[in-house]
VOVO-409861 format. One record per atom (N, C-alpha, C, O): residue in one letter; x negated, y negated, z. Coordinates in steps of 0.02 Angstrom, whole numbers, plus 32768, in hexadecimal, padded with zeros to 4 digits. Layout:
N
aXYZ;...
//
This chain:
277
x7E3484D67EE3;x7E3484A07F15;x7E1684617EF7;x7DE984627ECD;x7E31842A7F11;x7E1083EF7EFB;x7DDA83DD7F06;x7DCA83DD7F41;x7DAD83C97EDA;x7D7B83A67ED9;x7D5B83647EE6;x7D5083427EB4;x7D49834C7F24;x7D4983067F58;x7CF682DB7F48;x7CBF82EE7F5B;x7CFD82C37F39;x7CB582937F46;x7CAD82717F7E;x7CD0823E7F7E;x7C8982787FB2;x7C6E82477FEB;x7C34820D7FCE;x7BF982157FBC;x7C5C81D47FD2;x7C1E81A97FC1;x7C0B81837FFA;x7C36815A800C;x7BBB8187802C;x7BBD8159806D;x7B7381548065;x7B4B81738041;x7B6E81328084;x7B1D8126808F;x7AF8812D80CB;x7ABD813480D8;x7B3D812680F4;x7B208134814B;x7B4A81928158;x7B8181AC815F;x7AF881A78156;x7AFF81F58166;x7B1C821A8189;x7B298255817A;x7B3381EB81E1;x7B5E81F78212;x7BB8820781E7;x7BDC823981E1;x7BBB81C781D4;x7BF581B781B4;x7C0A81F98184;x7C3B821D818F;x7BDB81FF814F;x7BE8822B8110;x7BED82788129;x7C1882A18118;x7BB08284815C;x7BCB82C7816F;x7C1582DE8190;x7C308316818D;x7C2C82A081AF;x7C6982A581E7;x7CA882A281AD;x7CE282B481B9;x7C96828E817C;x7CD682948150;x7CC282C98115;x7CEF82DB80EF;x7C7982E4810D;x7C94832E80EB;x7CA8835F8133;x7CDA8383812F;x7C8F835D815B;x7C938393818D;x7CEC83908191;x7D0983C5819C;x7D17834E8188;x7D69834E8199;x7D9283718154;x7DC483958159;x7D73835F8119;x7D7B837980ED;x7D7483D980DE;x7D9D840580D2;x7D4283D780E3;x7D2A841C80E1;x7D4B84588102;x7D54849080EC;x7D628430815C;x7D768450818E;x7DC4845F817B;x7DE2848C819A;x7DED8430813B;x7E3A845B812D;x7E29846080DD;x7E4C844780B0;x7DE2848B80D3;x7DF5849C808D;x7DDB84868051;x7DE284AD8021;x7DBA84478047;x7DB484158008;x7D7884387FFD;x7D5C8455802B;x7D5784387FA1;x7D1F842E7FA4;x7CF383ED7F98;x7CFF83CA7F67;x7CC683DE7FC0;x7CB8838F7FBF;x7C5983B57FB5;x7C3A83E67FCA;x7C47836D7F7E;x7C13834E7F7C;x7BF883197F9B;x7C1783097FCE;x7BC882F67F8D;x7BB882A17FB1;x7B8682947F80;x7B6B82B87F56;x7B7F82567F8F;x7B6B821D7F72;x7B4281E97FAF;x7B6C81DF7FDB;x7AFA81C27FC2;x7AE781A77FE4;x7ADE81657FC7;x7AB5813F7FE0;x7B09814E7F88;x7B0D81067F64;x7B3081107F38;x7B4881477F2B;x7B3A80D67F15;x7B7D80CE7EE4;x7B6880E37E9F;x7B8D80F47E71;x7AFE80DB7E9F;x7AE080E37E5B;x7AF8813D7E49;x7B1081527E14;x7AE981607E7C;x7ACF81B37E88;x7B3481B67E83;x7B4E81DD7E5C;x7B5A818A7EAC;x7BB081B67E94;x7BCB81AA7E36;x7BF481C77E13;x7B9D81717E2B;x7BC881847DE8;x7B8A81AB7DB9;x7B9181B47D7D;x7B6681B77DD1;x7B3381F97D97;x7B63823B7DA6;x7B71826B7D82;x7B7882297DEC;x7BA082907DF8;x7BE282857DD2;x7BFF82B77DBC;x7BFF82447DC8;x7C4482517DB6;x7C23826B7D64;x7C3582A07D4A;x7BFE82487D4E;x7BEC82467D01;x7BD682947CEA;x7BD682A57CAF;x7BC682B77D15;x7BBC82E67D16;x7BF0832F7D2B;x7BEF836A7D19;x7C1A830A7D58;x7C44834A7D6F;x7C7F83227D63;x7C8082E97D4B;x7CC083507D7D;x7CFD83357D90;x7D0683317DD7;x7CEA83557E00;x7D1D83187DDE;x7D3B83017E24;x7D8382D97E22;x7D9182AC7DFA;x7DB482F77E5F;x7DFE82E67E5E;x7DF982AF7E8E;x7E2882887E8C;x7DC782A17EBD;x7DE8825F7EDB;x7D9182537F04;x7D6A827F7F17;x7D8982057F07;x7D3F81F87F0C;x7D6581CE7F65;x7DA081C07F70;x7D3181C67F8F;x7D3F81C87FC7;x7D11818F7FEA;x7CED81A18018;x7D11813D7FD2;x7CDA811C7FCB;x7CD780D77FF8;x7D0480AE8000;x7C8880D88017;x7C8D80A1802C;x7C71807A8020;x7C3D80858000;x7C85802F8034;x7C807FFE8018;x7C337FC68010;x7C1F7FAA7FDD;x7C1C7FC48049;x7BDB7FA9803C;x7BA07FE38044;x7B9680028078;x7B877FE88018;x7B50800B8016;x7B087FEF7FE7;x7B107FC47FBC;x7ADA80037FF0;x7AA07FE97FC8;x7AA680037F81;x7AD280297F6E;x7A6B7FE57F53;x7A787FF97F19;x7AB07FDF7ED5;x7AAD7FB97EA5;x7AD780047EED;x7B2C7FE07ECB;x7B537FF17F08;x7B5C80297F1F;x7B717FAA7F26;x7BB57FB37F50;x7BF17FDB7F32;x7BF77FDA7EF5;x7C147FF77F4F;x7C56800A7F50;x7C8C7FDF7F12;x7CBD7FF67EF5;x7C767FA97F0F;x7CC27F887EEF;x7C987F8A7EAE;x7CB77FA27E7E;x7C597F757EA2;x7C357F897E72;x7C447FE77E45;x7C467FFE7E0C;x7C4B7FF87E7B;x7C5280527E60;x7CAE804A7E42;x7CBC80797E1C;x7CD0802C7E49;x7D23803B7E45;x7D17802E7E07;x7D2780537DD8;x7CE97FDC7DFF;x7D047FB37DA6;x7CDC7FCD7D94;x7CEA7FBC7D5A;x7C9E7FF97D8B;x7C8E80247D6C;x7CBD807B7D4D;x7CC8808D7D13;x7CCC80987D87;x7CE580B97D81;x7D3C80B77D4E;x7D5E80E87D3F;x7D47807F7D41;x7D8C80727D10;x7D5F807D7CDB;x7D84809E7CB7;x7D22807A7CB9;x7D0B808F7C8E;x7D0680D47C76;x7CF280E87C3F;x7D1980F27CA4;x7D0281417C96;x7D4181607C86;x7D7381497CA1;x7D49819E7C54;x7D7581A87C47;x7DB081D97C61;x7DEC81DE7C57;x7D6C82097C97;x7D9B82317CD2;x7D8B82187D18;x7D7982397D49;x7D9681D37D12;x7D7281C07D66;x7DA581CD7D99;x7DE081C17D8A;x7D9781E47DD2;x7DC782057E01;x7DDD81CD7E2A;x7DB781A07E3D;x7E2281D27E3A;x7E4681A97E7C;x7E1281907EA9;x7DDD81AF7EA4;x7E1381617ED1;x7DDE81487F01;x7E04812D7F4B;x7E2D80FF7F48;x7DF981437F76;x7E0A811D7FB3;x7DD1810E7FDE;x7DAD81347FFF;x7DD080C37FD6;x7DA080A27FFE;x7D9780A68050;x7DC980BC806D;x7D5E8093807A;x7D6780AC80B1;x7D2B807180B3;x7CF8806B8090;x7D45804880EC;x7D187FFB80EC;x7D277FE68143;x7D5D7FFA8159;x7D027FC88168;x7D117FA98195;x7D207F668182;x7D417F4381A9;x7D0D7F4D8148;x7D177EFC8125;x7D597EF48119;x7D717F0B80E5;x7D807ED48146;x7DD47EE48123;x7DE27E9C812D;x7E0E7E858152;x7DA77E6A80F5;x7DBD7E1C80E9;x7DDB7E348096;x7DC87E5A806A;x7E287DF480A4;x7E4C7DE28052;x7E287DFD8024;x7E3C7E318009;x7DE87DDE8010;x7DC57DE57FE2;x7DAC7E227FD6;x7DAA7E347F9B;x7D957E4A8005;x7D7C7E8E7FF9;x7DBB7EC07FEE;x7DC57EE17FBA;x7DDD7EBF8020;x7E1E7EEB7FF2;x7E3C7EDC7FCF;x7E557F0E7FB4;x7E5C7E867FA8;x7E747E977F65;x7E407EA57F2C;x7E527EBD7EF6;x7DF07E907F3D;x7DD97EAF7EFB;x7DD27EE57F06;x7DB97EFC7ED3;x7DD87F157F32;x7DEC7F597F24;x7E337F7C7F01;x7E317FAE7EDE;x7E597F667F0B;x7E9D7F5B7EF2;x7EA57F597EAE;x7EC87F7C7E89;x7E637F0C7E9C;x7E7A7F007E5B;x7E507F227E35;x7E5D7F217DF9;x7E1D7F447E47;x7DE47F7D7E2A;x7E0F7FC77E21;x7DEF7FF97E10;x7E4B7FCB7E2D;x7E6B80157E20;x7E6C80287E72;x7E9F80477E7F;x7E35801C7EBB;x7E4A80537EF3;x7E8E807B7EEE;x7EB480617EC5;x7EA080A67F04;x7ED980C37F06;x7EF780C27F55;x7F3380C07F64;x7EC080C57F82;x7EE080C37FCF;x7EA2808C7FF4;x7E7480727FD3;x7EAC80838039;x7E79806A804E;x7E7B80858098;x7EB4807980AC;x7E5280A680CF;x7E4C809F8100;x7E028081813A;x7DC6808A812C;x7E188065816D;x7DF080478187;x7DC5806C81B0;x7DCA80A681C3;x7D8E803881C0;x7D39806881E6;x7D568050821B;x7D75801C8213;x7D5480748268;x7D5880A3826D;x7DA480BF8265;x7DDA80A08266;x7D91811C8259;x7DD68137823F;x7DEA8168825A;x7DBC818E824D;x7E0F81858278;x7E2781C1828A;x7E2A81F1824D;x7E2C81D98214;x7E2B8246825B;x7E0C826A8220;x7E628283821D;x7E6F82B381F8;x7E9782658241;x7ED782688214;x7EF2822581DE;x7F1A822681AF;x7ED6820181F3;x7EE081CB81C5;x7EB681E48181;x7ED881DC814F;x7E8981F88179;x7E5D82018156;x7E8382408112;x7E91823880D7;x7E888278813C;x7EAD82A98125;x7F00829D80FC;x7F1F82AD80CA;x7F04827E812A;x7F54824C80FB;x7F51822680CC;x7F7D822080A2;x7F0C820080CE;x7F0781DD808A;x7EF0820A805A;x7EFC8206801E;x7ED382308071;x7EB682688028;x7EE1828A8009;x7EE682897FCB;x7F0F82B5803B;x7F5482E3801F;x7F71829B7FFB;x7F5882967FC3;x7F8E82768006;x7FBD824F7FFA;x7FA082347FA8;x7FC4823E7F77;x7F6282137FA2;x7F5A82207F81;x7F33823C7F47;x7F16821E7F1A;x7F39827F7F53;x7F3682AF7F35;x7F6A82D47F16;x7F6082EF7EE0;x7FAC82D77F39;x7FF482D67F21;x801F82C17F0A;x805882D87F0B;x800682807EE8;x801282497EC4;x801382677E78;x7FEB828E7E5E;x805282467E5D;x8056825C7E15;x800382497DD9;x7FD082277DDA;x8023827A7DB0;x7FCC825B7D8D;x7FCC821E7D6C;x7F9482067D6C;x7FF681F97D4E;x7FFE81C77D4E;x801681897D6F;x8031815B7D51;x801081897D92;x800081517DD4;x8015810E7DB2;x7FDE80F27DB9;x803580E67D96;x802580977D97;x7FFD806D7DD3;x8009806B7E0F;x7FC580487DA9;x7FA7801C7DD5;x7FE27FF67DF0;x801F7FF87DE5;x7FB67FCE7E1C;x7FD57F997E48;x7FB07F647E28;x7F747F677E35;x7FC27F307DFF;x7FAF7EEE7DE3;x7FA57EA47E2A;x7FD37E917E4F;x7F5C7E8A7E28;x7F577E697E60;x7F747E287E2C;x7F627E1E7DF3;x7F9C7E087E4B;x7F9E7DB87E1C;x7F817D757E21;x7F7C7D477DF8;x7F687D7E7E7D;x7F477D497EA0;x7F1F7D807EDD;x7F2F7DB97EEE;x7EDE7D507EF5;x7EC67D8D7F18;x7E9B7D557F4A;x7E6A7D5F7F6D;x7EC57D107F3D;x7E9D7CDA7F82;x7EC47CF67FB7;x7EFD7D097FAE;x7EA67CF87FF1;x7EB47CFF8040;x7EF17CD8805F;x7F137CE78090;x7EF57CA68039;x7F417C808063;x7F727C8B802C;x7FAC7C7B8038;x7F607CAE7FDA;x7FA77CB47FBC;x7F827CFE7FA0;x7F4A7D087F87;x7FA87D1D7FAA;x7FA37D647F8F;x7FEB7D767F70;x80217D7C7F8D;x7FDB7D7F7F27;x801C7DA07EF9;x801C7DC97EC8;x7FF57DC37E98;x80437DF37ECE;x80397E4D7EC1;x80767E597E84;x80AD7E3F7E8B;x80667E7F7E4D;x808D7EB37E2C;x80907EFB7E35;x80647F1C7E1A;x80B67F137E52;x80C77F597E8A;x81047F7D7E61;x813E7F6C7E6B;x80F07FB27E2E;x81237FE37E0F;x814780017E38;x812480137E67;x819780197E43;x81B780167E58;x81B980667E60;x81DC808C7E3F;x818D80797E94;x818380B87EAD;x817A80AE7EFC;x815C80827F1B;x819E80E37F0F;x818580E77F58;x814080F07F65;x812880C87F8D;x811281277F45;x80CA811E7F65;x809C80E87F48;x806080ED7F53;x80B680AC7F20;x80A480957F12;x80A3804F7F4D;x8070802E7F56;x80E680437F71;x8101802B7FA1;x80CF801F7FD8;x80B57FF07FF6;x80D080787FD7;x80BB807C8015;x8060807C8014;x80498074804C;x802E80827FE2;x800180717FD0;x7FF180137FD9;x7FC27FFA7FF8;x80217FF27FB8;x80097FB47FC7;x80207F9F8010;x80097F728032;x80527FCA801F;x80517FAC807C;x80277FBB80A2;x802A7FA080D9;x7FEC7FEE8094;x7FC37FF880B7;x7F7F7FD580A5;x7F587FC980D3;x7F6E7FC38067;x7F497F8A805E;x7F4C7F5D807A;x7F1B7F458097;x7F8C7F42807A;x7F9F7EED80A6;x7F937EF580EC;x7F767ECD8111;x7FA87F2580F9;x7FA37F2E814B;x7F537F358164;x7F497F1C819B;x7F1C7F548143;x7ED57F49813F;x7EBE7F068152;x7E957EFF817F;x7EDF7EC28126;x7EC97E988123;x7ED37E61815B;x7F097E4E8170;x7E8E7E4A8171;x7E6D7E2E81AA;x7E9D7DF081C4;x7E847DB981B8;x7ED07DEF81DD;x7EE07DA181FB;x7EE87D878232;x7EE57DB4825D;x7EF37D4B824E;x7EE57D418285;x7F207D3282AB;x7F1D7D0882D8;x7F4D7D4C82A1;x7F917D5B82BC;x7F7B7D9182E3;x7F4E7DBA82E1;x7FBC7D7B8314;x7FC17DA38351;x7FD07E02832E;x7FED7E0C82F8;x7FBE7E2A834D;x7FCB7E78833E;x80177E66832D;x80277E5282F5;x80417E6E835E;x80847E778378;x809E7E518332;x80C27E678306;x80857E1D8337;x80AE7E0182E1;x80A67E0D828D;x80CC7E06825D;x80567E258299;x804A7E3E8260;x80887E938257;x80B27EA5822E;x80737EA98288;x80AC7EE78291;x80EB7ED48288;x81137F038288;x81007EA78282;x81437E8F828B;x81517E88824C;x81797EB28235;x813B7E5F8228;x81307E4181EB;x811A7E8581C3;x81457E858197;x81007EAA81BC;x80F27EDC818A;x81277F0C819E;x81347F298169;x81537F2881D4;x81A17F3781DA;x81BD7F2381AA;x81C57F4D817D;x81D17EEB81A1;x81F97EC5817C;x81F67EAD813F;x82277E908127;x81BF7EB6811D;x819D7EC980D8;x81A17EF980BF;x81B57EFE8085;x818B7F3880EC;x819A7F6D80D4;x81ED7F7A80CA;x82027F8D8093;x82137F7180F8;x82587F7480EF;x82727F578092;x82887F758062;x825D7F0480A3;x826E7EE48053;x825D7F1C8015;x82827F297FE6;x82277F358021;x81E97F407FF2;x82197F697FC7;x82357F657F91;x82117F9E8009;x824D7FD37FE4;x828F7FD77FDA;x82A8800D7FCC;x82AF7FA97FDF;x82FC7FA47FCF;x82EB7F837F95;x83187F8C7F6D;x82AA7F517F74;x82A77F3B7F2E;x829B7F887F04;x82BE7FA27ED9;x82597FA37F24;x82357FDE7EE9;x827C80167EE7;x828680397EB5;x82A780197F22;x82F3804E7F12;x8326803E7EE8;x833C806A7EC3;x83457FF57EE6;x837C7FDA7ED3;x83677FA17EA2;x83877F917E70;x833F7F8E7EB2;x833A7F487E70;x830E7F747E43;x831F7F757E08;x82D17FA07E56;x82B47FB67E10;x82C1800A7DFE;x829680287DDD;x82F280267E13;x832580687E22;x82E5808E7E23;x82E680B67DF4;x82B480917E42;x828880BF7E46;x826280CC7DFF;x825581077DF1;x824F809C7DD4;x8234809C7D98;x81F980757D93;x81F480387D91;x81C580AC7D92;x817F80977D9C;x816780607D60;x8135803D7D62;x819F80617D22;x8179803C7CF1;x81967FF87D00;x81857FD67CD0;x81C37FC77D34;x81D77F987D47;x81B17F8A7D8D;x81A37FB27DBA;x81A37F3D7D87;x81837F307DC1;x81B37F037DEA;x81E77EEB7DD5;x81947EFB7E35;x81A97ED37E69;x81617EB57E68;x812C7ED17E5B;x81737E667E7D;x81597E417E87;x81537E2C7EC0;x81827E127EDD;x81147E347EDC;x80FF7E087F20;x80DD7DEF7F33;x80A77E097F26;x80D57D9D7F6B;x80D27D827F7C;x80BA7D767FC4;x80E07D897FF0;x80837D5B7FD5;x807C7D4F801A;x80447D1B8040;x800A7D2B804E;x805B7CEB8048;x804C7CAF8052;x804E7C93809B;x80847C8D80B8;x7FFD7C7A80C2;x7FE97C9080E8;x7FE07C3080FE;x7FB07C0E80ED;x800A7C1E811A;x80077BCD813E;x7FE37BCD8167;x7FBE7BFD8171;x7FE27B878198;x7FC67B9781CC;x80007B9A8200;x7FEF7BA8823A;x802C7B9381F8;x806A7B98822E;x80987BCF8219;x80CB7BD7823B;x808D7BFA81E4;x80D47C0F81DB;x80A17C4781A8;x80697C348196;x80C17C9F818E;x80BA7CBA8163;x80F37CB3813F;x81257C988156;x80F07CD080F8;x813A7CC380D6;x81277CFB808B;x81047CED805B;x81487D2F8097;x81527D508065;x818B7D44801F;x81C17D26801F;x816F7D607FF4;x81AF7D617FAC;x81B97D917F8B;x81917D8F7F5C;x81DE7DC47F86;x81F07DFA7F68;x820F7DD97F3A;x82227DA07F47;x82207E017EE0;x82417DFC7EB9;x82457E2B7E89;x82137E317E66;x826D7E487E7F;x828B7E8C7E68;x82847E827E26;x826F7E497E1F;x828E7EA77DDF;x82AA7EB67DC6;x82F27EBE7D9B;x82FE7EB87D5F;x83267ED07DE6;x83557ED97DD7;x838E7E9E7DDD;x837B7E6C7DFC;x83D37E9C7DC2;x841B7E827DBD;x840B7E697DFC;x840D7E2C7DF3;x83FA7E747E3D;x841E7E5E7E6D;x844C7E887EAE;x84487EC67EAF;x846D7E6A7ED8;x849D7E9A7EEE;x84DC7E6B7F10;x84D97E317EFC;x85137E7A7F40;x852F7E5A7F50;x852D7E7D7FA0;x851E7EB77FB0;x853A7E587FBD;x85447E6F800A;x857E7E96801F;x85817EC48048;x859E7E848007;x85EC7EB37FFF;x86007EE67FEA;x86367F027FF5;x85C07EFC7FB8;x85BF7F407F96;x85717F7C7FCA;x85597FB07FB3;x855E7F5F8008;x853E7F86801E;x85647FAF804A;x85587FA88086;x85837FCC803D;x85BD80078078;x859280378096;x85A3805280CB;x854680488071;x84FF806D8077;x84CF805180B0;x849B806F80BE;x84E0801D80CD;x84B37FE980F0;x84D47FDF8125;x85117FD78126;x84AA7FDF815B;x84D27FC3819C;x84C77F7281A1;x84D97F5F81D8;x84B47F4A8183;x84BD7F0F8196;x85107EEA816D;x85207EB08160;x852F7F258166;x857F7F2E8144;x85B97F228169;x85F17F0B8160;x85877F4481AA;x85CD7F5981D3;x85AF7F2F8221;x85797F188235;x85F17F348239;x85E67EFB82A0;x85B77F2882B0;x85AA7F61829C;x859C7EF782E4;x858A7F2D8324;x85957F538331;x85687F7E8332;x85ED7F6E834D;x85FE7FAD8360;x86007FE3833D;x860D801D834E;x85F47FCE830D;x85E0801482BA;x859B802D82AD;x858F8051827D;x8561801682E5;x8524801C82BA;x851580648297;x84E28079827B;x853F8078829F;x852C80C08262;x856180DE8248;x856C811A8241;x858180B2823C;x85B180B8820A;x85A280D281BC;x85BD80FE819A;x8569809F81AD;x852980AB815F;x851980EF816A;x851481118137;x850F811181A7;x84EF81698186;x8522818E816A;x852381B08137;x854F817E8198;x858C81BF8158;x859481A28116;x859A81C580E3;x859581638117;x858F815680C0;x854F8168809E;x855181838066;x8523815E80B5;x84E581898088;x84E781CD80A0;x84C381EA8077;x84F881F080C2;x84E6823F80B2;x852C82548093;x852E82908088;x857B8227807E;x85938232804E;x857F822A8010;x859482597FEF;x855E82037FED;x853A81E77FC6;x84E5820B7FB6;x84B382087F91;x84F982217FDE;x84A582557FDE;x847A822F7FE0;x8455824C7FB8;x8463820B7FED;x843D81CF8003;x83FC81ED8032;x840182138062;x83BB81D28016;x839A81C9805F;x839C819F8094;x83A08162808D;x839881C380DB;x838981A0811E;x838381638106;x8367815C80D0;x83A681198137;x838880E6813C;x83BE80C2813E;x83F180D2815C;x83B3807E8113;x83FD804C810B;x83F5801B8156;x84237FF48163;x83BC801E8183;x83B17FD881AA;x83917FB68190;x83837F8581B3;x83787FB4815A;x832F7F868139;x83527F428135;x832C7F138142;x838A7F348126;x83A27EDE8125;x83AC7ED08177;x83847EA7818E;x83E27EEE81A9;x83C77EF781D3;x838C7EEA8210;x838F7EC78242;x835D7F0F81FA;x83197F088220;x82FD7ECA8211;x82EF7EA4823F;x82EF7EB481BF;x82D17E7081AD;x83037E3281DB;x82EB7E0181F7;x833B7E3F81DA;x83657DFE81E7;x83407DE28233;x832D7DAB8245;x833F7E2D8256;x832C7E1982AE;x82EA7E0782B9;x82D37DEB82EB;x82BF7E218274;x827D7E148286;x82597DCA8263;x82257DB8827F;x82677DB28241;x82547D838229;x82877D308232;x82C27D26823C;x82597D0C822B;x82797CCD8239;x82B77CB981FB;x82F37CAC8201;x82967CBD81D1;x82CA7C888195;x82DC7CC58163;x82A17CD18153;x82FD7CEF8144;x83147D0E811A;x83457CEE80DF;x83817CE380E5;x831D7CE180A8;x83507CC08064;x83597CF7801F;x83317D248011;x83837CEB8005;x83A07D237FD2;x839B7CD57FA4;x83A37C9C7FBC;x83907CE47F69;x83957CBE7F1D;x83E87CC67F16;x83FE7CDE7F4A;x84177CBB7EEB;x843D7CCA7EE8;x845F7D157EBE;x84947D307ECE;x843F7D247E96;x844B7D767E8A;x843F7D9B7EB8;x84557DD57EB6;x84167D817EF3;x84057DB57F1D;x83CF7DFB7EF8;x83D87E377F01;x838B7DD37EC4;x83617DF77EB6;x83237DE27EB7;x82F17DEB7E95;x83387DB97EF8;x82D57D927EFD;x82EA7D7F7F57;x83227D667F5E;x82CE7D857F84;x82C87D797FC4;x82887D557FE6;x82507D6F7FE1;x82917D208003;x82517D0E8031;x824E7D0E8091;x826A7CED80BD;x82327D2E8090;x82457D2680D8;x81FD7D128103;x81CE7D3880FA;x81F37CD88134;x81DE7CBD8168;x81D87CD681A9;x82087CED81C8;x81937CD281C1;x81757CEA81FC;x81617CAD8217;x81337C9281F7;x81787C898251;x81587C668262;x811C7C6782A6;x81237C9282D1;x80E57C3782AA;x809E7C4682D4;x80B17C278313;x80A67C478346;x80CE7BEB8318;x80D47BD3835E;x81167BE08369;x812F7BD2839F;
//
């Protein structure tokens, strides 16, 4: 069984997440500071460290850029009520592997651990490229849990948009995200997508950019934004001929949800607009 590090400093906290741990199985240690978690890593192994972020002594983001020093340092998913720009991309850009927020439900919790924990052993980082609060821009290897790792970072992060639109807007990201990391970077972790997200005061505005050739609109027979109205699922029998996974609304869903949708002309870089008023 795997081997878990609890790193917390507030005792309520640390017991409630070995007691969730423990209760399907893990064996977990702890840690009451960041000085005392890296003497145990230096000392033992451990498959995945379980850490939060401000603590006395050495903080949390302090323990990550330490821990790239070490030569078996274990996966880390942070666990912070602090979910400003700045605190989660320098977690990001310190190696984190997941992030979930204070307070947490003990299924959220459990999902980030399996998840990653089931993660290949070589993982490509996620490269931060900018990590100011109104421009944030990302190099994202062209893996699904890699995808889906930085969509859950972004979604952490603190803004002052309405719920309903931030939800809206991370729909429709996620949709892009993965039609770049499937088709522009064919699922090849050693090619990146590039992204973008740029934070006005009237308007958000994302930038995806692939990798790949491109595509043409005429060659998606896989996609329902292919076919009229009266076809909307017309695209599943072509992907489960095609053996395809579920899906093919992602152009679709972005079109209805966002304001401005632009294609470059290869059709391998997209920006699309949220507007505030």
């Amino acid at each position: 069984m795997e081997q878990i590090l609890v790193v917390e400093d507030d005792r309520a906290i640390r017991h409630l997440v070995t007691e969730i741990l423990k209760g399907v199985g893990y064996t977990v240690d702890t840690a009451v500071d960041g000085i005392e978690a890296i003497e145990k890593v230096k000392k033992g192994k451990f498959d995945l460290m379980v850490l939060d972020i401000w603590m006395p002594k050495m903080n949390g983001l302090d323990v990550l850029a330490q821990l790239r020093r070490e030569p078996s340092a274990p996966r880390v998913i942070v666990m912070t009520a602090d979910n400003t720009p700045e605190t989660m991309l320098r977690a990001l850009r310190e190696q984190a592997y997941r992030c979930i927020s204070k307070p947490f439900q003990s299924k959220a919790l459990l999902e980030a651990v399996r998840n990653t924990l089931a993660a290949g052993p070589a993982a490509p980082p996620i490269e931060v490229v900018s990590a100011l609060p109104d421009w944030i821009e990302l190099l994202v290897p062209c893996d699904f849990d890699a995808a889906d790792r930085i969509q859950v970072f972004l979604a952490q992060l603190k803004t002052d948009v309405p719920d309903e639109v931030r939800e809206a807007v991370g729909r429709a990201f996620r949709e892009l995200l993965l039609n770049a990391v499937e088709w522009g970077g064919k699922l090849d972790p050693t090619r990146k997508v590039r992204i973008a997200c740029l934070r006005m005061k009237r308007m958000i505005l994302y930038r995806i950019a692939d990798p790949g050739p491109g595509f043409r609109i005429e060659d998606l027979n896989h996609a329902a934004v292919s076919y009229p109205a009266d076809q909307p699922f017309e695209h599943v029998r072509v992907r489960e001929e095609k053996g395809m996974r579920s899906g093919g609304f992602g152009l679709m869903l972005a079109q209805a949800i966002v304001d401005e949708l632009l294609y470059n002309e290869a059709r391998n870089e997209v920006v699309f607009v949220k507007y505030l008023d």
